[in-house]
Short mmCIF file of the C-alpha atoms (twelve columns), coordinates in Angstrom:
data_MODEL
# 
_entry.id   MODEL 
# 
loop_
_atom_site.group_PDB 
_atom_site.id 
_atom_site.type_symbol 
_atom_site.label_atom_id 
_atom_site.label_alt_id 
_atom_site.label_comp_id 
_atom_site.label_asym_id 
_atom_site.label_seq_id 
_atom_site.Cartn_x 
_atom_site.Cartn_y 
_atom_site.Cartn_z 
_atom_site.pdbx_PDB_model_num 
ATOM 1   C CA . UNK A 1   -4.910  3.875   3.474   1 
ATOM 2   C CA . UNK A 2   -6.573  4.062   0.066   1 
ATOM 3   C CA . UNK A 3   -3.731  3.755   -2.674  1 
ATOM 4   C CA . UNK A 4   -3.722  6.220   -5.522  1 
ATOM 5   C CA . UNK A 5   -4.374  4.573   -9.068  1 
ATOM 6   C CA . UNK A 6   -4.131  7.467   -11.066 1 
ATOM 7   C CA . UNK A 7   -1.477  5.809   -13.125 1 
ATOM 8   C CA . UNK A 8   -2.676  2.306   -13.728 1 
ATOM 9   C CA . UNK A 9   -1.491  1.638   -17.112 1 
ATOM 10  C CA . UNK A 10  2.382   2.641   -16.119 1 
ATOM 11  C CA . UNK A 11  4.303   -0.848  -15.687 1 
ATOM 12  C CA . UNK A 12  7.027   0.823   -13.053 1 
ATOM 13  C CA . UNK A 13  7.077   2.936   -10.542 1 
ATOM 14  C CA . UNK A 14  9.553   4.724   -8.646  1 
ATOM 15  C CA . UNK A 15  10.808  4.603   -5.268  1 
ATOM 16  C CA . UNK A 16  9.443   7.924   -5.004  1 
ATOM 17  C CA . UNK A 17  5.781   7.691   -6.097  1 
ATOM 18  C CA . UNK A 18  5.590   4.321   -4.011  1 
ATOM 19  C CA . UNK A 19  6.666   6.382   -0.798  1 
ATOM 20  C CA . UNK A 20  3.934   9.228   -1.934  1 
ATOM 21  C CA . UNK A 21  1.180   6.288   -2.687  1 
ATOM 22  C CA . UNK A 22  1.579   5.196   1.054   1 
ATOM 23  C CA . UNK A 23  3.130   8.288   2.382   1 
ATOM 24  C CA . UNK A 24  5.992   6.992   3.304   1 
ATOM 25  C CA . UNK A 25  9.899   7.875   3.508   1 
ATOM 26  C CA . UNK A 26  11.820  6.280   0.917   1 
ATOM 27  C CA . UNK A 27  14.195  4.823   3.646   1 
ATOM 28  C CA . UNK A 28  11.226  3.014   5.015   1 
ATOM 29  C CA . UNK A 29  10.518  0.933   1.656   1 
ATOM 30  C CA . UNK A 30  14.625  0.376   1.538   1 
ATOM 31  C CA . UNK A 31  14.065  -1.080  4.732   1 
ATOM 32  C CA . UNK A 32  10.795  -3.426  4.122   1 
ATOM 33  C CA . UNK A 33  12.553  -4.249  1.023   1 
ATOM 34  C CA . UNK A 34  15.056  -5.953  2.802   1 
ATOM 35  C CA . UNK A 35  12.875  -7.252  5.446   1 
ATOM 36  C CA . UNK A 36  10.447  -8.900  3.358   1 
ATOM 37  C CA . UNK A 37  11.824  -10.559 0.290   1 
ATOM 38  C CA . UNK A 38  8.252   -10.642 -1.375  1 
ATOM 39  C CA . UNK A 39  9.282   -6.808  -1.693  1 
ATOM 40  C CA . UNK A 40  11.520  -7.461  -4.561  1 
ATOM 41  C CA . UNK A 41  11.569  -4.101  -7.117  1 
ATOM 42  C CA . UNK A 42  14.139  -4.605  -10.448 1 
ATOM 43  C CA . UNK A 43  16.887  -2.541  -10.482 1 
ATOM 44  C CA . UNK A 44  17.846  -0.896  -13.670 1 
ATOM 45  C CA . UNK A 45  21.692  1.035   -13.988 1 
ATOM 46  C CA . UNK A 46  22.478  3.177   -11.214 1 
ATOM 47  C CA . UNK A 47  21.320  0.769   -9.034  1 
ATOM 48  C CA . UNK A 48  17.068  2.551   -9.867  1 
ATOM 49  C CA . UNK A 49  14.549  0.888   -8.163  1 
ATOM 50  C CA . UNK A 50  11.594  0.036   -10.597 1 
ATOM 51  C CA . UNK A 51  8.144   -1.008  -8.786  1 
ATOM 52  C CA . UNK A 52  6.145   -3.704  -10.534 1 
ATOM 53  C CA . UNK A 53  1.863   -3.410  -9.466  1 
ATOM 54  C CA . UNK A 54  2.455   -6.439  -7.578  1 
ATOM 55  C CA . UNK A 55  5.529   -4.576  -5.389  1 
ATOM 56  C CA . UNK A 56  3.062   -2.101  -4.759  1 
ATOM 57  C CA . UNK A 57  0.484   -4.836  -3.891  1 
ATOM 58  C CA . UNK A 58  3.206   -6.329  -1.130  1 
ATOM 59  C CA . UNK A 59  3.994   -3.201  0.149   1 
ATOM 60  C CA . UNK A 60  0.227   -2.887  0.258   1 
ATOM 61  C CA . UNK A 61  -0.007  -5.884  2.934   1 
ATOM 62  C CA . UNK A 62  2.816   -4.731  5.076   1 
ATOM 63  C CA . UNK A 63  2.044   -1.280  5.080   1 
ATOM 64  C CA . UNK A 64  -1.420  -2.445  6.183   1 
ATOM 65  C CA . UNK A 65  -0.008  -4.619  9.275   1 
ATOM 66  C CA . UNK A 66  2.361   -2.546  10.365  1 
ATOM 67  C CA . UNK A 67  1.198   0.805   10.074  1 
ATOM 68  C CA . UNK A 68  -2.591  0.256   10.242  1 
ATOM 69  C CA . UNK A 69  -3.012  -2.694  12.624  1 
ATOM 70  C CA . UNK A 70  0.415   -1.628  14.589  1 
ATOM 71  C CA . UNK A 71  1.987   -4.776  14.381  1 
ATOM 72  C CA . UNK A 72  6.061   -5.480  14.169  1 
ATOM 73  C CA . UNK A 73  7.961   -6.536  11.452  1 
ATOM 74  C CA . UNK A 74  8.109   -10.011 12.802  1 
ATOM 75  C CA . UNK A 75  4.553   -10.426 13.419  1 
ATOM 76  C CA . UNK A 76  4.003   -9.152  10.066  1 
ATOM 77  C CA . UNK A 77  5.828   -11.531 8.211   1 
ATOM 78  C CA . UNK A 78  4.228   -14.378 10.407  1 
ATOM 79  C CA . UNK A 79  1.047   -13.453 9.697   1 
ATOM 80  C CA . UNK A 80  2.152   -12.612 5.780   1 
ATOM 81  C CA . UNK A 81  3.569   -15.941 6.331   1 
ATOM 82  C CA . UNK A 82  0.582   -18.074 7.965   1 
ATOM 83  C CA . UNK A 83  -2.040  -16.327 5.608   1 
ATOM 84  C CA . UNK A 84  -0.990  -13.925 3.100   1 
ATOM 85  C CA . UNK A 85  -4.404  -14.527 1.024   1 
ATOM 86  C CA . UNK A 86  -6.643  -13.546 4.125   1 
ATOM 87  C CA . UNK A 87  -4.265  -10.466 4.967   1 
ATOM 88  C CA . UNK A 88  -4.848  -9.658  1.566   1 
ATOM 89  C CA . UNK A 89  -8.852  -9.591  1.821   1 
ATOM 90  C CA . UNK A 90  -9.020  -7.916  4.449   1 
ATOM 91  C CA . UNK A 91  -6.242  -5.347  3.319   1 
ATOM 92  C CA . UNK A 92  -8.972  -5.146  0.650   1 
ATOM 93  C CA . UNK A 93  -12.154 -4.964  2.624   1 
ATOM 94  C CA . UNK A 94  -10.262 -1.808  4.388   1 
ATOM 95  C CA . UNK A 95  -10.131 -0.054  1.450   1 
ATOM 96  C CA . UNK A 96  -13.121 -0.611  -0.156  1 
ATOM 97  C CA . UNK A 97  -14.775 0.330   3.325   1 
ATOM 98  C CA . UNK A 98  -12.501 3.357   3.613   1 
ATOM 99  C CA . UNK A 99  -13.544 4.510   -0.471  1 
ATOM 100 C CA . UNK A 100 -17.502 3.821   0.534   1 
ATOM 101 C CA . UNK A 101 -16.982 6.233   3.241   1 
ATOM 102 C CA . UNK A 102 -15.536 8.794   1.711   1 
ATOM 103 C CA . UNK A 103 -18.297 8.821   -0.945  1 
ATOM 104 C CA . UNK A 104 -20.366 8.846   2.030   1 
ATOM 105 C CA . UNK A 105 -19.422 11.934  3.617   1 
ATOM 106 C CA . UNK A 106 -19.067 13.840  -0.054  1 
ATOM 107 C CA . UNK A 107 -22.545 13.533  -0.380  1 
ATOM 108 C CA . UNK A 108 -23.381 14.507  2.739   1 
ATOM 109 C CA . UNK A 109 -21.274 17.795  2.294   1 
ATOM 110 C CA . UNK A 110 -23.794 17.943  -1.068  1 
ATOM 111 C CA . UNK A 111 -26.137 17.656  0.917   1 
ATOM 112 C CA . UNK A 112 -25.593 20.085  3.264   1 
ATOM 113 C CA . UNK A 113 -24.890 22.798  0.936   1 
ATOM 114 C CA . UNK A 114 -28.202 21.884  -0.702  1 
ATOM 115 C CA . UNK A 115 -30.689 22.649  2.485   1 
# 
């Protein structure tokens, strides 16, 4: 799941463009959010949920066990818990594998159209 940066230099995000980033329901990052405290958006009035980069990073990790690698919640946060820097390279690794690709096959649709 490559994340979208197109809005890198905003300092929160909400609820809603977290759950597009990951294409997710809202409900679902209520629900990690309570699950894993390192999930831990500020709330301005009206009870808003404002995501920092590094609640998106978090959410990042768990989305990546969970929904990529199809683990539970409680062998996520074991794992977050035994070795969150290594889940968080290879979170990494992922992406940069799944961005590579990507590239990959654009220029091989160049390509095509070219011959």
């Amino acid at each position: 799941m490559a994340l979208k940066t197109d809005k890198e230099l905003k300092l929160y995000y909400s609820i809603r463009e977290v759950a597009e980033m990951f294409d997710v329901n809202e409900s679902l990052l209520r629900y990690w959010e309570k699950e894993f405290p390192m999930i831990a958006p500020k709330k301005a009035g009206g009870n808003i949920r404002q995501y920092t980069k590094e609640d998106i990073e978090n959410i990042r990790l768990v989305y990546h066990l969970v929904k990529e690698k199809g683990m539970t919640l409680a062998g996520a946060k074991q794992r977050l818990k035994q070795n969150k820097e290594g889940v968080r390279d290879t979170a990494e690794i992922i992406d940069r594998l799944r961005r590579i690709r990507e590239d990959l096959l654009s220029m091989r649709k160049e390509l095509d159209y070219l011959t």
